[in-house]
N, C-alpha and C positions, 0 to 999 in steps of 0.2 A: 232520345226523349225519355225512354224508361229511367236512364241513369239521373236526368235532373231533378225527376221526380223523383226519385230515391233523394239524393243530396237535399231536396228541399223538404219531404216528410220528414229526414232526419234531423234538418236545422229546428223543424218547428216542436219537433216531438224535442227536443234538448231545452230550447227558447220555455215552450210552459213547464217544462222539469223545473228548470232555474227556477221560474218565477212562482210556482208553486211550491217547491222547499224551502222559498225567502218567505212567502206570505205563511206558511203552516206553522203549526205550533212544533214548538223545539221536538226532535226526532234524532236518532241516531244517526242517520246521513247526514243530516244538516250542522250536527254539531261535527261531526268527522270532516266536512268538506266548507263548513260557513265559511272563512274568508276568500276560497274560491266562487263561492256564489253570489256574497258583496260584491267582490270584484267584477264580477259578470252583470250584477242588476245595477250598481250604482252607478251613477247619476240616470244615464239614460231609462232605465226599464224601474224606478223606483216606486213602492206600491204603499198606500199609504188606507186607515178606514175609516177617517177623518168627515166623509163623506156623508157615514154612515149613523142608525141610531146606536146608540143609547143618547150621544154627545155627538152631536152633529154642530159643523162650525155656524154660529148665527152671527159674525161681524165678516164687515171688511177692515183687515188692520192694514196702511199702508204705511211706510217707511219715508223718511223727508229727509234734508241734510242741507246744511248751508255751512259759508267758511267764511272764515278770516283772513284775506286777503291784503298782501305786505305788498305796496306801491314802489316803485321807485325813485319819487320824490319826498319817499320818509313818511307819507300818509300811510294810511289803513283803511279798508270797507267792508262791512259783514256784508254779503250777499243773500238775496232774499231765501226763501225755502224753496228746494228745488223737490219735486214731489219723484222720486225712486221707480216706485211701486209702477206710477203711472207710465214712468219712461219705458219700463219690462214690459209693461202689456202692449204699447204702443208699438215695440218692434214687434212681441209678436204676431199682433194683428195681421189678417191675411196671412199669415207666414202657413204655408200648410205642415210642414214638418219642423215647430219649434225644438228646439235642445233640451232636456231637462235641466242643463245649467242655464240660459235664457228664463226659464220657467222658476227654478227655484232657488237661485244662488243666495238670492238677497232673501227672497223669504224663508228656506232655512238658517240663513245665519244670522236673524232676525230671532227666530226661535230659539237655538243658540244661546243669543245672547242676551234675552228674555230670563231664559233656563238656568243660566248661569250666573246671575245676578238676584239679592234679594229685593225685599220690597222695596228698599229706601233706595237701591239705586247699586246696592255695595256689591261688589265682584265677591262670587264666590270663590275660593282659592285660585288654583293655576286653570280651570277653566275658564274662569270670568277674564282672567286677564287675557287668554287665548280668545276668546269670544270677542274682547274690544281691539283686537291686535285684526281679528279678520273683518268685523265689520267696519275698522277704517280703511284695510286694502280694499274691500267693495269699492267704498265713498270714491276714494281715490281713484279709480280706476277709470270711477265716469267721471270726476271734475278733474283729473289730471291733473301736475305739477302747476300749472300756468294757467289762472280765472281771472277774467273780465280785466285783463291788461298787469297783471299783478302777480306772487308767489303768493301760494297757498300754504299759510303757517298753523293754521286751528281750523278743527270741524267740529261742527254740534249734529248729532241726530237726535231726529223724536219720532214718536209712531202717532199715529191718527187713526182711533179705532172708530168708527162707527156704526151700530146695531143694525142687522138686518133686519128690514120692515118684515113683518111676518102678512101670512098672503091674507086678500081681500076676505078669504070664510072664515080667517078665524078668530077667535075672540080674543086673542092673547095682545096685549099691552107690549107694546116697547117705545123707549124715549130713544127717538133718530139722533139726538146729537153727539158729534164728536166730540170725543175725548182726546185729549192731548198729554201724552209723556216726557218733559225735553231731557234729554242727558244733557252729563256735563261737558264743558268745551276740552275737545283733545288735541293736546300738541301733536303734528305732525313731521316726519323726518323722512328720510332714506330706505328706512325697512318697511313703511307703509305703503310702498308698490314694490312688487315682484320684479325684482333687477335691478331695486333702487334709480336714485338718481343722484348726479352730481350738485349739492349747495352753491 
């Protein structure tokens, strides 16, 4: 019994080291030891203060995706917008112990690719081209090779930002409508899922 309790004060006393060397401001250990400590926090234990003031987040942005879908009798169909964001929260619902990749795959590679892109749309150097290379392996993962009887040759994504209502005391103004961003249509091939696929 004594001995568990050792192993397990030792896990916990390790577990908040980790997580308080990631979250603290740059230090001598953290810079000696940071990509053992990434390694340790990310994806699962990832710690963000986004939460928090100065700049606390006031939207919900959610992610959409639709494709162009190649028939076998030489037709074509865009398929409607399939909403992302909503699918992530749907599984995780009830789920008591979601994954941090469940939780943030699409929404950081959203930011990403956000980040890495200027106003008008244009890829910033080899990040933005990295950034649209993974947010179509996302896409692709959940439409898969094969949509609505058809191969899946082009995707479009757009984000749908909408204002959070600010609470019932306070005075502060906000316009609830969504806004809408479309990217431009991406051809798709073999590298855009992991292990490709055969043409």
């Amino acid at each position: 019994m004594a001995v568990s309790a050792a192993v397990l004060v030792a896990a916990v006393a390790v577990h908040l080291g980790m997580v308080f060397l990631h979250v603290a401001p740059s230090n001598t250990l953290s810079k000696q030891h940071g990509e053992g400590i990434d390694d340790y926090v990310y994806p699962e234990f990832e710690q963000n203060w986004k939460l928090f003031a100065p700049n606390p987040l006031q939207q919900n942005i959610h992610v959409h995706a639709r494709a162009r879908v190649a028939k076998d009798d030489g037709s074509s169909e865009t398929t409607g917008w399939v909403n992302l964001s909503r699918m992530d929260g749907e599984a995780i619902d009830h789920n008591i112990a979601p994954s941090h990749v469940q939780q943030n795959e699409l929404r950081r590679g959203w930011e990403f690719y956000r980040g890495a892109h200027n106003e008008k749309g244009k890829a910033i150097g080899l990040r933005g081209e990295l950034s649209e290379t993974y947010i179509k392996r996302i896409v692709m993962l959940r439409f898969g090779r094969e949509l609505n009887g058809g191969t899946v040759e082009r995707i479009q994504v757009r984000s749908a930002t909408t204002p959070v209502k600010p609470p019932s005391w306070s005075d502060e103004k906000s316009d609830a409508k969504t806004e809408y961003q479309v990217q431009p249509w991406w051809q798709v091939g073999s590298a855009d899922i992991p292990g490709g696929w055969d043409k």
